[in-house]
Backbone as a printed PyTorch tensor [residue, N CA C, xyz], in Angstrom:
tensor([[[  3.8530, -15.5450,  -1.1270],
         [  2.8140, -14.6010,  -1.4410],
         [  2.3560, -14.7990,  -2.8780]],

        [[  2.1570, -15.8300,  -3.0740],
         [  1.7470, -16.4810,  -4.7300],
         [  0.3630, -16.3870,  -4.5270]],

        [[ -0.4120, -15.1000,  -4.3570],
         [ -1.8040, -15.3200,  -4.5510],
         [ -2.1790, -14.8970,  -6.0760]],

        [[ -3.5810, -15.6470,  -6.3850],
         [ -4.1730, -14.9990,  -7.6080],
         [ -4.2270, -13.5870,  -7.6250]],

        [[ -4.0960, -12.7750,  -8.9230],
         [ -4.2240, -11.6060,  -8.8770],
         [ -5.9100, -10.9390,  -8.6680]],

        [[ -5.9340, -10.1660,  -8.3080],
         [ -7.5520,  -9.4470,  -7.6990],
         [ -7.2990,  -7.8780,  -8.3320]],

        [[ -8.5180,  -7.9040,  -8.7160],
         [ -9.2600,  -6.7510,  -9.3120],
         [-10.1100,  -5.8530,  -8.2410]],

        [[ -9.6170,  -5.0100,  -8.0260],
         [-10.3100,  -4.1840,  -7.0360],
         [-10.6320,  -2.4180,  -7.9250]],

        [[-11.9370,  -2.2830,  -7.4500],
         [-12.6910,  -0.9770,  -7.9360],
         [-13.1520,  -0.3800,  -7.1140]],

        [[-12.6040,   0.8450,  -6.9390],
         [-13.3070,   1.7870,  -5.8480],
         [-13.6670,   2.7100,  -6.5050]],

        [[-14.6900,   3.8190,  -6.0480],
         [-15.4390,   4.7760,  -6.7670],
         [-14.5510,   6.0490,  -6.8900]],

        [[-13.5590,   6.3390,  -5.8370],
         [-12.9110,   7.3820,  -6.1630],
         [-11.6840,   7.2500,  -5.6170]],

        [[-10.8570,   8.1620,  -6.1460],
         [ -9.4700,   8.0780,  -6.2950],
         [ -9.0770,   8.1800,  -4.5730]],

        [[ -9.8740,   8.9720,  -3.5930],
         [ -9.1540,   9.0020,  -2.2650],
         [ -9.6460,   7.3520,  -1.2510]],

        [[-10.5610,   7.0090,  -2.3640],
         [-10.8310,   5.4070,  -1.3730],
         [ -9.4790,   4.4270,  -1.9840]],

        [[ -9.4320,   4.6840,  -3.3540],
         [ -7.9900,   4.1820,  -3.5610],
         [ -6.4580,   4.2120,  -3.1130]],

        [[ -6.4210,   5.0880,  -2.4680],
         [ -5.4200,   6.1780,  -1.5750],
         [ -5.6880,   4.8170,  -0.5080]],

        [[ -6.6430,   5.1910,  -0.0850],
         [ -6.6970,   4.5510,   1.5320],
         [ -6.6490,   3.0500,   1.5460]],

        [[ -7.1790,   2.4420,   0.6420],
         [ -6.8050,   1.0470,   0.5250],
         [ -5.6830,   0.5080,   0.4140]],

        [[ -4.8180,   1.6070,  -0.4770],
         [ -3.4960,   0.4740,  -0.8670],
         [ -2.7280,   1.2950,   0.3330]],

        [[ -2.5540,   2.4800,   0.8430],
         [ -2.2330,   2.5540,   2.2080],
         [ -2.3860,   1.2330,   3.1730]],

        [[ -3.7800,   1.1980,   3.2090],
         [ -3.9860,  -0.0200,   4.5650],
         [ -3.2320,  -1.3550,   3.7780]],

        [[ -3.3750,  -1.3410,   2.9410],
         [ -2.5520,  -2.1570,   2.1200],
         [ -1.1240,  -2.8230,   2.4800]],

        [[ -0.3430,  -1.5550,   2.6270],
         [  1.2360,  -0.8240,   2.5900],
         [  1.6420,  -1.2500,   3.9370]],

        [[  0.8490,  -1.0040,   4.8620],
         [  0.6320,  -1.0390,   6.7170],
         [  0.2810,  -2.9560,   6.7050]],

        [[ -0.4660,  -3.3740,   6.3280],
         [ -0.4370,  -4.8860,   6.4800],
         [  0.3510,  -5.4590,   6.0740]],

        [[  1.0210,  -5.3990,   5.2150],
         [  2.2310,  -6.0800,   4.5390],
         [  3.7320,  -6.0370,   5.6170]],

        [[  3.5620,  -4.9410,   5.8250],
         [  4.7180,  -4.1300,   6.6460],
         [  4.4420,  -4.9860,   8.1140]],

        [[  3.1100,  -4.8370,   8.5490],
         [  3.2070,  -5.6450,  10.1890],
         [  3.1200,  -7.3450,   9.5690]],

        [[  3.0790,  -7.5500,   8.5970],
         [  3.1880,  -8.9280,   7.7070],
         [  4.8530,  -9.4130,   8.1870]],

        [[  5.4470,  -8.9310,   7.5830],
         [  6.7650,  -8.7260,   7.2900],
         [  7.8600,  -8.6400,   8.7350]],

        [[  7.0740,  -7.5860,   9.4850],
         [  7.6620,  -7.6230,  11.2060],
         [  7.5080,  -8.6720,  11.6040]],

        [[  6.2330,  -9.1250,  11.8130],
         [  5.8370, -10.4980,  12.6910],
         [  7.0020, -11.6850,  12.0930]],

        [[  7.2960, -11.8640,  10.7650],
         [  7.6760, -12.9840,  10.3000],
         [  8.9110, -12.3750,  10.1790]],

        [[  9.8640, -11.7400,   9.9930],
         [ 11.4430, -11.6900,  10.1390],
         [ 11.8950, -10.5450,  11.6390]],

        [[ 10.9790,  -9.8100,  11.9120],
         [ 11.4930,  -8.9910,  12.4840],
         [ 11.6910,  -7.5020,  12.2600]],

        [[ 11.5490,  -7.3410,  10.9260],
         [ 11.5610,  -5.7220,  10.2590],
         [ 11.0840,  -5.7170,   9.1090]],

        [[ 10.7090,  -4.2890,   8.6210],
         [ 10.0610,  -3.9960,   7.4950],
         [ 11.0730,  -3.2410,   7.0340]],

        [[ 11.4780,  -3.2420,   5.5370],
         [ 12.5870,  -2.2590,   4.9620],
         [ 11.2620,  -1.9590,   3.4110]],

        [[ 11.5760,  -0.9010,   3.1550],
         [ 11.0230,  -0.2590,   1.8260],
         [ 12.1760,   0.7750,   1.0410]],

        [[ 11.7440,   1.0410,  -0.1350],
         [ 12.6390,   2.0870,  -0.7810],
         [ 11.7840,   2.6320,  -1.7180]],

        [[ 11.7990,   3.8720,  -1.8780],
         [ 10.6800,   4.5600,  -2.3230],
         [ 11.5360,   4.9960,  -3.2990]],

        [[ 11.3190,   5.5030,  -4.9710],
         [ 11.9090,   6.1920,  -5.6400],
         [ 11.8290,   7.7770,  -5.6610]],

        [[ 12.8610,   8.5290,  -6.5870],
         [ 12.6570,   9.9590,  -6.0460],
         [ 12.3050,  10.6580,  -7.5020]],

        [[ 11.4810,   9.2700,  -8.0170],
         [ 10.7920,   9.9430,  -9.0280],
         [  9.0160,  10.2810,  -9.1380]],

        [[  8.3290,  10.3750,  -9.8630],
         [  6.7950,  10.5430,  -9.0440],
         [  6.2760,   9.8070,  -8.7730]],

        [[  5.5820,  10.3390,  -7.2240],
         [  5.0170,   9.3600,  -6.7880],
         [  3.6660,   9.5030,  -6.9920]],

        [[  2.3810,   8.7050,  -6.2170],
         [  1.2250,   8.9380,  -6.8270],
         [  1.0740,  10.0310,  -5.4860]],

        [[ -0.1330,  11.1900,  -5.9670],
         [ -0.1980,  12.2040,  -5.6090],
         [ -1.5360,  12.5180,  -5.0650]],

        [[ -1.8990,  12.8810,  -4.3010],
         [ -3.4300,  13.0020,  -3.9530],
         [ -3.2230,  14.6390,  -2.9410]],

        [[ -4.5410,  15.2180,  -3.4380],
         [ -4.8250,  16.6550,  -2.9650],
         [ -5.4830,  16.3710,  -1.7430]],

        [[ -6.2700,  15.2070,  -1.3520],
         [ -6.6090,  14.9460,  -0.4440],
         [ -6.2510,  14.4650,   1.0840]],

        [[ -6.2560,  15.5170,   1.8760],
         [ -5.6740,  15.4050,   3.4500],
         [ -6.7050,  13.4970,   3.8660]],

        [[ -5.6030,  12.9380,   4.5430],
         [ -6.1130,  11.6130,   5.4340],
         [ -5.4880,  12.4600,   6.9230]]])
């Protein structure tokens, strides 16, 4: 996964939400297809926060 780094700009903070979500979800069925499972670990310190229902 040695890609160039990318600059991405969205106009507001809940299109940002939803991108690196769909983001989060491709990587993850990335990851199934090619070993078999997805593992993550989330910290239980803050996370990013949005007021906005998806």
């Amino acid at each position: 996964m040695n890609k160039a780094p990318q600059l991405h700009i969205y106009p507001t903070p809940a299109e940002v939400l939803t991108s690196l979500a769909d983001y989060f979800v491709e990587l993850a069925n990335q990851a199934v297809a090619e070993h078999g499972r997805f593992s993550v670990a989330l910290s239980g310190a803050i996370l990013p926060r949005s007021s906005t229902s998806f």
